[in-house]
C-alpha positions as CSV (number, residue, x, y, z in Angstrom):
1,X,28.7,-98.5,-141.9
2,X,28.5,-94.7,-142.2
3,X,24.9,-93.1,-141.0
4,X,22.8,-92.3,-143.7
5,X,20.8,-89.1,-142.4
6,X,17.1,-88.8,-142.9
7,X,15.8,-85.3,-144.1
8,X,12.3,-84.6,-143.2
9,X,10.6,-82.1,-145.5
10,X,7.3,-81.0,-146.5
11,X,6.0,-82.3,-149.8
12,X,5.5,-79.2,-151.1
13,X,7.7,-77.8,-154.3
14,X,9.6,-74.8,-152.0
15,X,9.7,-77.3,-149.4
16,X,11.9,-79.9,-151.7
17,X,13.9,-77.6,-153.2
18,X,14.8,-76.4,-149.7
19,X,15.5,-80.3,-148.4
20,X,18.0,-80.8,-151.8
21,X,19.8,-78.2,-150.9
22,X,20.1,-79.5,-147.1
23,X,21.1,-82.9,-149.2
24,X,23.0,-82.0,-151.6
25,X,25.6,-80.5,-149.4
26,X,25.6,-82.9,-146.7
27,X,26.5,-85.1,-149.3
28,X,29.6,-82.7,-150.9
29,X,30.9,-83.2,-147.6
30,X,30.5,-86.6,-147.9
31,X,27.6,-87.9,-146.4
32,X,24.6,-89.9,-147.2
33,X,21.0,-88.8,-146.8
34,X,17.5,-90.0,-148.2
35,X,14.6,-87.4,-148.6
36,X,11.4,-88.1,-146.2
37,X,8.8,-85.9,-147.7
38,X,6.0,-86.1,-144.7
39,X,2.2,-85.7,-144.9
40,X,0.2,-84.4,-142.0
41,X,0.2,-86.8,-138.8
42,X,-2.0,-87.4,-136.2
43,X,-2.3,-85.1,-132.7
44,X,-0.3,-87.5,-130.5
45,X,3.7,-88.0,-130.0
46,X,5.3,-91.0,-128.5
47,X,1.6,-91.2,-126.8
48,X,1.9,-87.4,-125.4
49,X,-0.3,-84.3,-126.2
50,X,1.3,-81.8,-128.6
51,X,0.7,-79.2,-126.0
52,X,3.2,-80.9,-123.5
53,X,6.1,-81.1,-125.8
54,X,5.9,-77.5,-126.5
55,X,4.7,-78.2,-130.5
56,X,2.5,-75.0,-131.4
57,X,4.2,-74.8,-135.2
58,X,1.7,-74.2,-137.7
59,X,4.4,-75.4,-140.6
60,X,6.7,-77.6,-138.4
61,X,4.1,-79.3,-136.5
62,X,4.6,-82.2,-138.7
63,X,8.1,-82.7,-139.1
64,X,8.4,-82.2,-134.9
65,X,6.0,-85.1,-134.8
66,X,8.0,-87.3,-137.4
67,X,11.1,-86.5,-135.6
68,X,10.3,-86.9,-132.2
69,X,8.5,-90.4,-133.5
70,X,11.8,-91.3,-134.8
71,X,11.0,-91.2,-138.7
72,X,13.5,-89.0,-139.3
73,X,16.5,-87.3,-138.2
74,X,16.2,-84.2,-139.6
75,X,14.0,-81.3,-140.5
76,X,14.2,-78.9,-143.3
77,X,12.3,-75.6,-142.7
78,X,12.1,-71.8,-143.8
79,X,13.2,-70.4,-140.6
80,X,11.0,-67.4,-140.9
81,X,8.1,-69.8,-140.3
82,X,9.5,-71.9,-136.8
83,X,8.3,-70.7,-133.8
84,X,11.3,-68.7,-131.7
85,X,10.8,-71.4,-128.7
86,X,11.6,-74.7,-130.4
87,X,9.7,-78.0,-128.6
88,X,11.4,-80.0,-125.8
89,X,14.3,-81.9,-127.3
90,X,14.5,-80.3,-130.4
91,X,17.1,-78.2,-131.2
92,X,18.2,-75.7,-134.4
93,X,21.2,-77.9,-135.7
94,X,22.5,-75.4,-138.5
95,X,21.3,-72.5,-140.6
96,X,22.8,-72.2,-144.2
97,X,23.7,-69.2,-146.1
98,X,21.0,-66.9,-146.2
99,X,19.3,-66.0,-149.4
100,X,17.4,-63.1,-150.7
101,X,15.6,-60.4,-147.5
102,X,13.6,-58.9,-149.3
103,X,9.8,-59.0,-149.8
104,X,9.1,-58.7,-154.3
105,X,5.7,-56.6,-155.2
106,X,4.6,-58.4,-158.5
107,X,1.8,-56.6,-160.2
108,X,-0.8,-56.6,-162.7
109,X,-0.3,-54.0,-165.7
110,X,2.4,-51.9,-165.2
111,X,3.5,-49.7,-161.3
112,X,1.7,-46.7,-162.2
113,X,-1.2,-47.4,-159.3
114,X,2.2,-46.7,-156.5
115,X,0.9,-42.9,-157.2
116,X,-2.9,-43.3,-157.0
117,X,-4.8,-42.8,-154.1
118,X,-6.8,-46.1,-154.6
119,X,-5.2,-49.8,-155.3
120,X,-5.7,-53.1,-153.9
121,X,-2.6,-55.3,-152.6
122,X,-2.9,-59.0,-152.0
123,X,-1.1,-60.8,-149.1
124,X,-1.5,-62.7,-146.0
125,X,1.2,-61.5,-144.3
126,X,-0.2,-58.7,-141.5
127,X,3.6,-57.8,-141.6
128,X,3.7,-56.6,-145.2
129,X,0.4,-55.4,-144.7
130,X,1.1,-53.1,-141.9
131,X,4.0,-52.0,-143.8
132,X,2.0,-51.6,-147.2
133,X,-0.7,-49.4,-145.5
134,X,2.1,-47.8,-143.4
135,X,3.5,-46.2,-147.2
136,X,0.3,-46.3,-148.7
137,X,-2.4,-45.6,-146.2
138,X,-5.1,-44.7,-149.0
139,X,-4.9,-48.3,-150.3
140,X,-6.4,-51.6,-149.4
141,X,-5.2,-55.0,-148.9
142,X,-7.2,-58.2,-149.6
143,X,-6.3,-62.0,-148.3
144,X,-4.1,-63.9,-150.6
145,X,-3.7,-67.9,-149.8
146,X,-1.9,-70.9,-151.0
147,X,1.9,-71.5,-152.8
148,X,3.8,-69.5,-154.8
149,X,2.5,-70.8,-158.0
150,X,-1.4,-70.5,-156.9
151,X,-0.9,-67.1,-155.2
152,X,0.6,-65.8,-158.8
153,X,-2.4,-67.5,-160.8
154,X,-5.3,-66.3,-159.0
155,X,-3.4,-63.0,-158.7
156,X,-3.4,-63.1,-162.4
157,X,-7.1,-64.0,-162.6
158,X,-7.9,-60.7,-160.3
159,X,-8.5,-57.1,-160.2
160,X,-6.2,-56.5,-158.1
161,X,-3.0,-54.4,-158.6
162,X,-0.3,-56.4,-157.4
163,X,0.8,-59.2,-154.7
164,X,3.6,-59.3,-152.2
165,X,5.6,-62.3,-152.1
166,X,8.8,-63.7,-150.2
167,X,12.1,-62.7,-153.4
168,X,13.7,-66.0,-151.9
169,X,10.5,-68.4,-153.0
170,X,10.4,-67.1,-155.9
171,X,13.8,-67.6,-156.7
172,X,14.3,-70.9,-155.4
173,X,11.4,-71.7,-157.8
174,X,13.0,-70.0,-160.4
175,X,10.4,-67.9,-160.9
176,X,10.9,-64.1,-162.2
177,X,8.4,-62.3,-163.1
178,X,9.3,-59.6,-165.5
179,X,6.6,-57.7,-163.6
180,X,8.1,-57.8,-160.2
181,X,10.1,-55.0,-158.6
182,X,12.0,-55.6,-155.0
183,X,10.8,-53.7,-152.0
184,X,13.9,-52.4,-150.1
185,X,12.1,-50.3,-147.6
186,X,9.9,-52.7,-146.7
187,X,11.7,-54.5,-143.4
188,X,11.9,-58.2,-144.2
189,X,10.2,-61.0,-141.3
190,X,12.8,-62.4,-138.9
191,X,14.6,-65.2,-140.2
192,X,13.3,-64.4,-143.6
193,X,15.8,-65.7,-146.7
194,X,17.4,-68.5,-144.7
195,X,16.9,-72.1,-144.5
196,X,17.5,-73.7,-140.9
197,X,17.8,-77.6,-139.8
198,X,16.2,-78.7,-136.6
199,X,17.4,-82.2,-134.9
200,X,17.4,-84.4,-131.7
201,X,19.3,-82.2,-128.7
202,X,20.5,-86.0,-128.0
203,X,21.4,-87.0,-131.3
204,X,24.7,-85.9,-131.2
205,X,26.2,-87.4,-134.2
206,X,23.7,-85.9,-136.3
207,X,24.3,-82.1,-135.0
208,X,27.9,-82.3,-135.5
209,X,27.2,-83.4,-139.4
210,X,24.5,-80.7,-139.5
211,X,27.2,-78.4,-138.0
212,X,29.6,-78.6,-140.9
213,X,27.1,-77.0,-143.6
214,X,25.9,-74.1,-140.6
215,X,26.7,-70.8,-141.8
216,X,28.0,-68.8,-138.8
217,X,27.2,-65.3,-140.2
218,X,24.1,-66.4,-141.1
219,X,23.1,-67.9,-137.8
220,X,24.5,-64.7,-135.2
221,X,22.4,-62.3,-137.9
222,X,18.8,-64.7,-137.5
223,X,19.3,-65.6,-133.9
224,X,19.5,-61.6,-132.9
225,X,16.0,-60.9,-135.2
226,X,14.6,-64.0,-133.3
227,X,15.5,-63.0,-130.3
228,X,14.0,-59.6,-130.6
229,X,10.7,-61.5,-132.2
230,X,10.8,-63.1,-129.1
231,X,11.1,-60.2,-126.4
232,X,8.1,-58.9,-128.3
233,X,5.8,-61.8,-128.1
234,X,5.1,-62.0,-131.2
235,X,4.4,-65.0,-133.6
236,X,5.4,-65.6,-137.2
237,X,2.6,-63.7,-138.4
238,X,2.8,-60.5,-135.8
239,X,3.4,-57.2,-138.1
240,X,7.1,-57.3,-136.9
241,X,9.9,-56.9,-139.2
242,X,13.7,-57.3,-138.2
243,X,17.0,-57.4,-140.0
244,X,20.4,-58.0,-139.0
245,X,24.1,-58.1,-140.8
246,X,27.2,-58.0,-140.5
247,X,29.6,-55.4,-142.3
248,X,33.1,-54.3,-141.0
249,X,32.9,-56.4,-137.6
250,X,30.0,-54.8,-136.6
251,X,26.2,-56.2,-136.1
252,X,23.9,-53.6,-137.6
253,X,20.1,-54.1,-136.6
254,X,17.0,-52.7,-138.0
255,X,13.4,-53.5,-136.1
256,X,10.1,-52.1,-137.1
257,X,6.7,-53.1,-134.9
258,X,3.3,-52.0,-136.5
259,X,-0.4,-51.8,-135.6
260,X,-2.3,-53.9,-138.0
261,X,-3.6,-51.2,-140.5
262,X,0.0,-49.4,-140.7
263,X,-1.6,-46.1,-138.9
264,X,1.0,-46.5,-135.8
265,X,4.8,-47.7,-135.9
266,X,7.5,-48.1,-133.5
267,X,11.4,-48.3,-135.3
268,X,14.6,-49.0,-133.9
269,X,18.5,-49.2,-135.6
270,X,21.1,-49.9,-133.6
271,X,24.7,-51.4,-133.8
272,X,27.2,-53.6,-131.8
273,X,30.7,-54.9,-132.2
274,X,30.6,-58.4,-133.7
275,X,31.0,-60.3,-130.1
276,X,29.5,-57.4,-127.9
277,X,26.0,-58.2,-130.0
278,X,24.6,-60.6,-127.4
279,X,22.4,-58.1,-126.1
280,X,21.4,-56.8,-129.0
281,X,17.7,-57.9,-129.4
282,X,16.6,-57.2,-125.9
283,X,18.3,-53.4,-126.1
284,X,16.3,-52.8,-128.9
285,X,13.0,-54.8,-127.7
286,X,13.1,-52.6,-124.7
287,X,13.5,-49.5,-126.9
288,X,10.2,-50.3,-128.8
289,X,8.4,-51.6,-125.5
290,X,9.4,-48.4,-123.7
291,X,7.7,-46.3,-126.7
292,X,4.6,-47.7,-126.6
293,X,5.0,-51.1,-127.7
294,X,3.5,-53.3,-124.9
295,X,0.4,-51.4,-125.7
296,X,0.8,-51.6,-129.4
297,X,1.2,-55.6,-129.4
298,X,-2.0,-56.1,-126.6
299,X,-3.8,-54.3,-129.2
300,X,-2.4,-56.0,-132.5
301,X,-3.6,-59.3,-130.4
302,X,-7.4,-57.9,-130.6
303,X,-7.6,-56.0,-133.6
304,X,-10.3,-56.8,-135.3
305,X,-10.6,-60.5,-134.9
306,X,-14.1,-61.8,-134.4
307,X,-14.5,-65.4,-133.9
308,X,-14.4,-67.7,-136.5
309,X,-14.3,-70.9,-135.2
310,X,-17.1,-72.4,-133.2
311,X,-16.6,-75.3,-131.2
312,X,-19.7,-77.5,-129.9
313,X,-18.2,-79.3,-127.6
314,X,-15.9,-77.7,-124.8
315,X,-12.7,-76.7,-124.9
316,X,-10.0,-76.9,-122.4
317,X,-7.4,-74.1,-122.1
318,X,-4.3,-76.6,-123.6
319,X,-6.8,-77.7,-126.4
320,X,-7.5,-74.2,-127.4
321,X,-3.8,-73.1,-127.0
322,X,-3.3,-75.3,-130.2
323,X,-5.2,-73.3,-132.6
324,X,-3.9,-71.2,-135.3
325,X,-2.9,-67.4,-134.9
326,X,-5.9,-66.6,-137.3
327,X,-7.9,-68.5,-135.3
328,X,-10.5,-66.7,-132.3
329,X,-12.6,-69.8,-131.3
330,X,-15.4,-70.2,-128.6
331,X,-16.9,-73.6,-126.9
332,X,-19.9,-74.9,-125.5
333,X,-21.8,-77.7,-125.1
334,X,-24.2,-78.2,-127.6
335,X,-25.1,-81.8,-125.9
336,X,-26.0,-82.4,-122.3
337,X,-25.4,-85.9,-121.0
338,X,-28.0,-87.1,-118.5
339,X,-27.3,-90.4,-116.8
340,X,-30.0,-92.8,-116.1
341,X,-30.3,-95.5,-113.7
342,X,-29.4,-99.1,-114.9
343,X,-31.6,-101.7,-113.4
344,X,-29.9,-104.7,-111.3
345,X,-31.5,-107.2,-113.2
346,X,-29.7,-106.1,-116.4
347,X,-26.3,-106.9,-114.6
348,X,-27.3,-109.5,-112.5
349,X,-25.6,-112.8,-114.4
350,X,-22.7,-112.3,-116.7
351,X,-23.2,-110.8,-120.2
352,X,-21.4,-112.9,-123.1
353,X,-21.2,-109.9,-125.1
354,X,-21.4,-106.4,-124.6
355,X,-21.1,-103.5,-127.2
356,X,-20.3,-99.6,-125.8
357,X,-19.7,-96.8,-128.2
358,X,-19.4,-94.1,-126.4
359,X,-17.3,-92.6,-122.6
360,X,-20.8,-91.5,-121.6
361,X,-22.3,-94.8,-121.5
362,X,-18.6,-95.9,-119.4
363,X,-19.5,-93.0,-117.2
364,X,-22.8,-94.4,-116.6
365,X,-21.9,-98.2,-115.9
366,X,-19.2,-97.3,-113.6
367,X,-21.8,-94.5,-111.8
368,X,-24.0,-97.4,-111.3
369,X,-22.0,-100.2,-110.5
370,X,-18.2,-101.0,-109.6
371,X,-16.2,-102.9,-111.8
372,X,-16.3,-106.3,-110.3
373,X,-20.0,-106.3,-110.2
374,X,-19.7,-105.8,-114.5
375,X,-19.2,-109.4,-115.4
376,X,-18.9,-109.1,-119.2
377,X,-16.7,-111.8,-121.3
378,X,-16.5,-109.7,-124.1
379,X,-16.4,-106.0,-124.7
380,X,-16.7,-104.7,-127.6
381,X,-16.5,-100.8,-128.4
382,X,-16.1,-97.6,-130.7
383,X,-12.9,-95.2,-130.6
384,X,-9.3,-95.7,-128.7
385,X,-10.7,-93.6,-126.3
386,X,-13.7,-95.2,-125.0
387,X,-11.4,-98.4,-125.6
388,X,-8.8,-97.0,-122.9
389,X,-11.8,-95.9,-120.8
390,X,-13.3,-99.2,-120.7
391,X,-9.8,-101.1,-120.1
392,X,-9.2,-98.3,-117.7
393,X,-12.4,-98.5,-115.4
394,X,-14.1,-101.9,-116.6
395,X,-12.0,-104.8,-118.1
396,X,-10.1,-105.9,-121.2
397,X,-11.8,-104.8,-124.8
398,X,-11.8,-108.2,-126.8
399,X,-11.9,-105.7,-130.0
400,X,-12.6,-102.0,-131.2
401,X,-13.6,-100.1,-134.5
402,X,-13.6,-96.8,-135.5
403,X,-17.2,-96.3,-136.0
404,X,-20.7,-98.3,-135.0
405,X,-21.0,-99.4,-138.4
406,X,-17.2,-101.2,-138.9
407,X,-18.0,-102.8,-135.3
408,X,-21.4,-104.4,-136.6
409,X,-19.3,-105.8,-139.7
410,X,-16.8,-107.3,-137.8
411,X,-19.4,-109.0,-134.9
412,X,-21.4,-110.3,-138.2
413,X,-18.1,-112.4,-138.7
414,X,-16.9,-112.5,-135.1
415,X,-19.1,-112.5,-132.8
416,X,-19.3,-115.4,-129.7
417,X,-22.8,-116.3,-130.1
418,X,-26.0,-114.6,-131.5
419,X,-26.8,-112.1,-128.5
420,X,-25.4,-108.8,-127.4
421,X,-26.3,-106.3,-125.2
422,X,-25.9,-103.1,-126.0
423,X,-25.5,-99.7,-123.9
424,X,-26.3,-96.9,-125.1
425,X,-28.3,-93.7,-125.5
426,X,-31.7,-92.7,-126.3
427,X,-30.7,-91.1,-129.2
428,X,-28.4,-93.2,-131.4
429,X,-27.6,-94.2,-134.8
430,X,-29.5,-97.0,-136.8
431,X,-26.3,-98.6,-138.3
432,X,-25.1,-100.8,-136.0
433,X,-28.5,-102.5,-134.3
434,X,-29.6,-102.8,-138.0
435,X,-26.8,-104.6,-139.4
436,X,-26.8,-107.1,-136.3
437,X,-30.6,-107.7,-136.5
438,X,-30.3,-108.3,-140.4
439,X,-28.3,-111.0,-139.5
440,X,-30.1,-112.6,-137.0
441,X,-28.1,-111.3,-134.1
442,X,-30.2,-110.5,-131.3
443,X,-29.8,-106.9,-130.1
444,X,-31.0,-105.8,-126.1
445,X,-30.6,-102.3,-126.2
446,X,-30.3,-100.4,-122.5
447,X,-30.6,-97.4,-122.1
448,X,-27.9,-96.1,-120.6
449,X,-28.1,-92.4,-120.8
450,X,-30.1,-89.7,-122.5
451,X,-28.7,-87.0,-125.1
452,X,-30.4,-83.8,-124.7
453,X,-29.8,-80.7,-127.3
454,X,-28.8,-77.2,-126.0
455,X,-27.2,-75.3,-129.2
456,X,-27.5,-71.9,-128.9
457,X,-27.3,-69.3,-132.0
458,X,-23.9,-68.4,-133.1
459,X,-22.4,-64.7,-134.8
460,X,-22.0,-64.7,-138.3
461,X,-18.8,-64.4,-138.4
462,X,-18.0,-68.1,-137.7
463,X,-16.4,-69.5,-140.9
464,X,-16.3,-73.3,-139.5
465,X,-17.9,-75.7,-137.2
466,X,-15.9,-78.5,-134.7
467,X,-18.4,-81.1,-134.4
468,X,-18.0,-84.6,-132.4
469,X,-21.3,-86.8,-133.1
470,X,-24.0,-86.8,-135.0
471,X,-26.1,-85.4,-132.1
472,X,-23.9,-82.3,-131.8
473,X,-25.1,-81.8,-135.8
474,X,-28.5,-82.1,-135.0
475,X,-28.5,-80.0,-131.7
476,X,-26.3,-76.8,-134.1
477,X,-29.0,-77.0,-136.5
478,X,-31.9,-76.7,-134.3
479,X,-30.6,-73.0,-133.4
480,X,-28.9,-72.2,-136.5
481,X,-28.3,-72.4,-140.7
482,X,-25.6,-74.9,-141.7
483,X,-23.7,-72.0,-143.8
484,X,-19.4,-72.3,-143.7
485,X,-17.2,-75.8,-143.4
486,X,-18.3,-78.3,-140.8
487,X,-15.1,-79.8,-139.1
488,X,-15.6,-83.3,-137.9
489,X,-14.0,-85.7,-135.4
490,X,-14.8,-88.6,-137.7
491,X,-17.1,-90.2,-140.7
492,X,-20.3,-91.0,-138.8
493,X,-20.7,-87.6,-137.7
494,X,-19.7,-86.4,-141.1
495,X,-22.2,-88.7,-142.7
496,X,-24.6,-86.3,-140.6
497,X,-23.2,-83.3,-141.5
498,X,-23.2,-83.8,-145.2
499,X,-26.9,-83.3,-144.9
500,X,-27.0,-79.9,-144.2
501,X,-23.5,-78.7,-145.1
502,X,-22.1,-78.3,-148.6
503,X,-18.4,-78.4,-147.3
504,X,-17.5,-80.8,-144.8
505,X,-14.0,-82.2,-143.5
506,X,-13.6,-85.0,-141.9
507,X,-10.2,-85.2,-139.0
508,X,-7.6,-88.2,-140.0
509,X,-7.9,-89.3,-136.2
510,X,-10.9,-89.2,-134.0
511,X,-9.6,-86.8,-131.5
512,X,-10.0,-83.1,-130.5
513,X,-7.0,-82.3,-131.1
514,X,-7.2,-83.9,-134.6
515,X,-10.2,-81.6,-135.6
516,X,-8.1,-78.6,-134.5
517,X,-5.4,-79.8,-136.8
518,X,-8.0,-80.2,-139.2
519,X,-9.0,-76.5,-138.9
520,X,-5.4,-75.5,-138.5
521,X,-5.0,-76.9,-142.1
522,X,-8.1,-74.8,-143.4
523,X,-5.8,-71.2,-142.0
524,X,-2.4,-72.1,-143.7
């Protein structure tokens, strides 16, 4: 029985229109293939950080997850939009034949604002609007977000005089807008105009099929403007622009680097016999280095960014490598964790049932005691993290919940008994003691450590806030208003949130790294 190809996409519309094109000529050739649109997944592959297997995608991150997780065996993407290092065992399997370069200007009116001093340009590209500002430096550019067909709306709701957008979207959409006019001087992203299929470096079966449908010309022209991407340092949203082809056996090469507001720009053409090209993209990435580049990319890095993400909770150096490009966040503890002293007597015979929601009060049995003087016969806790914790450091968990309040309905059912004990902190939620009590389970409550605020006041140019527990809401707004989009790790602390913020998200796992997904999301 003949392999029947899986083809990750996006469930966007560009996204599967790109996937049945992938499909539709894998199966000319005589294959067959099912489409897998996938939604956003969780932080964690095949029980591995993100960080690890080199996943830092913005748009792949998803269909790198699915693939590595086995769901599918393929993954369509615009290959203007994958990072130039691709994560460990993934692999570009084929490129197809590359559409439309250029970047389409579609405007309100009618063109006649190209010779005013004063317009306004919509885009989110710092690319097109280096190169915008570069032309025109007396105009100004405003942010632009969402697909094709929301970008043209609100466009067509504004003020403003025109939007750029990629010609190949639109035209895969089938969307022409008699008010649109192509921009041939504007250099194109790397990559831009071609579709490109990523599988398994061992799945060899599958990257021979792919390799039937690669289009070589296509592939030697995007590989060179990656490349030079790549010698640059830049990411998918750097205000870079590269374009290769190849006419009369040769490899002709245009690359264009830009400080964000279009006032300073480095150029470079250069050719190579088709075969002597391999060197192509570092010649000319040393050319614009040697002119000033270096200097010119440190400072595209810091222009202008001011942080907009606020974390209350500490962040380590992987977990903040995981942001977003238009991200600049800072971290600190908005909750100090004190540990208190547990009395023998609360330990000294064995404790039927035990409930823990939290590492910190793991941290403080185990401070207190070793693990063979714990004698509990059933554990029962919050979170696959305190759960590995407590099966790590103390014993088996007999069962877990995401929150206090799905615990205390399950022990209302479940429990061994009408008595537990529970450790805890002084500051805690109502939920679970009062659902236990209302059903004539006995609750001891020990203390096991204390939660003390120390928020500090944050700039106002933070859009969003990360927060982890309710505590960590309570301690922000002691110091501060509770203006942008609180970001939280799961729906207890967004229960608190929702009391002071009007917008608040809530991450699909309760991890860190979730919540910076969840953020991620919010910059697309």
């Amino acid at each position: 029985m003949s392999k029947v190809i899986r083809i990750g996409t996006r469930d966007s519309e560009l996204a599967l229109y790109q996937a049945n094109i992938v499909k539709q000529q894998l199966e000319h050739l005589g294959h067959k293939t099912t489409l897998v649109p996938v939604k956003s997944t969780g932080d964690v592959v095949l029980n591995k950080p993100l960080y690890e297997l080199g996943i830092t995608g913005i748009f792949t991150r998803t269909l790198d997850i699915a693939m590595l997780n086995d769901d599918i065996d393929i993954a369509v993407h615009s290959l203007k939009d994958v990072p130039t290092v691709l994560p460990k065992g993934i692999v570009q399997a084929a490129v197809l034949k590359r559409g439309n370069i250029k970047d389409t200007l579609v405007y309100n009116n009618n063109e006649e604002f190209l010779s005013q001093k004063h317009a306004v340009i919509a885009t989110s590209s710092l690319r097109r609007r280096a190169q915008w500002l570069n032309r025109y430096p007396t105009h100004s550019t405003t942010d632009i977000r969402g697909n094709v067909n929301t970008r043209l709306q609100k466009l067509e709701d504004s003020d403003w005089n025109g939007a750029i957008f990629a010609a190949a979207g639109l035209g895969r959409l089938n969307i022409k807008p008699d008010n649109s006019v192509n921009l041939n001087w504007m250099v194109p992203a790397p990559g831009q105009g071609a579709i490109m299929i990523t599988a398994l470096e061992e799945d060899e079966e599958t990257r021979a099929i792919c390799a039937e449908i690669n289009h070589e010309e296509t592939e030697i022209c995007t590989t060179v403007e990656r490349q030079f991407l790549n010698k640059l340092e830049g990411g998918c949203t750097a205000p870079i622009g590269a374009i290769a082809f190849v006419r009369d056996e040769e490899v002709l090469f245009h690359g264009i680097l830009l400080s964000t507001d279009g006032s300073k720009k480095i150029e470079v053409k250069r050719n190579e016999k088709l075969g002597d090209h391999h060197d192509l993209a570092q010649w000319c990435a040393d050319y614009i280095i040697e002119r000033g580049g270096k200097r010119l990319m440190d400072s595209v890095k810091r222009a202008e960014q001011k942080t907009n993400i606020y974390s209350t909770k500490s962040l380590t150096e992987d977990q903040r490598l995981l942001f977003n490009e238009k991200v600049l966040s800072k971290s600190s503890d908005f909750i100090k964790i004190s540990l208190n002293r547990i009395h023998p007597n609360v330990l000294k015979n064995e404790i039927k049932n035990v409930i823990i929601t939290s590492k910190n009060a793991v941290e403080s049995l185990i401070t207190n005691y070793s693990a063979s003087e714990l004698q509990f016969k059933n554990i029962y806790c919050v979170g696959r993290r305190t759960k590995r914790l407590v099966e790590n450091k103390i014993g088996k968990v007999t069962h877990s919940e995401k929150n206090a309040k799905k615990l205390a309905e399950y022990l209302v059912d479940y429990i061994e008994g009408t008595e537990v004990t529970y450790f805890c902190s002084d500051l805690r939620l109502d939920d679970l003691p009062t659902i236990l009590s209302e059903n004539n389970i006995i609750v001891n409550e020990v203390e096991a450590y204390q939660t003390k605020f120390d928020g500090e006041k944050i700039s106002e140019s933070v859009e969003g806030i990360m927060f982890y527990s309710p505590s960590t809401v309570q301690s922000f707004i002691k110091s501060n208003k509770a203006n942008g989009i609180a970001f939280c790790i799961g729906e207890t602390t967004a229960k608190e949130a929702r009391n002071h913020f009007k917008d608040v998200r809530v991450a699909k796992v309760p991890t860190v790294e979730s919540v910076i997904e969840l953020v991620n999301e919010h910059y697309i």
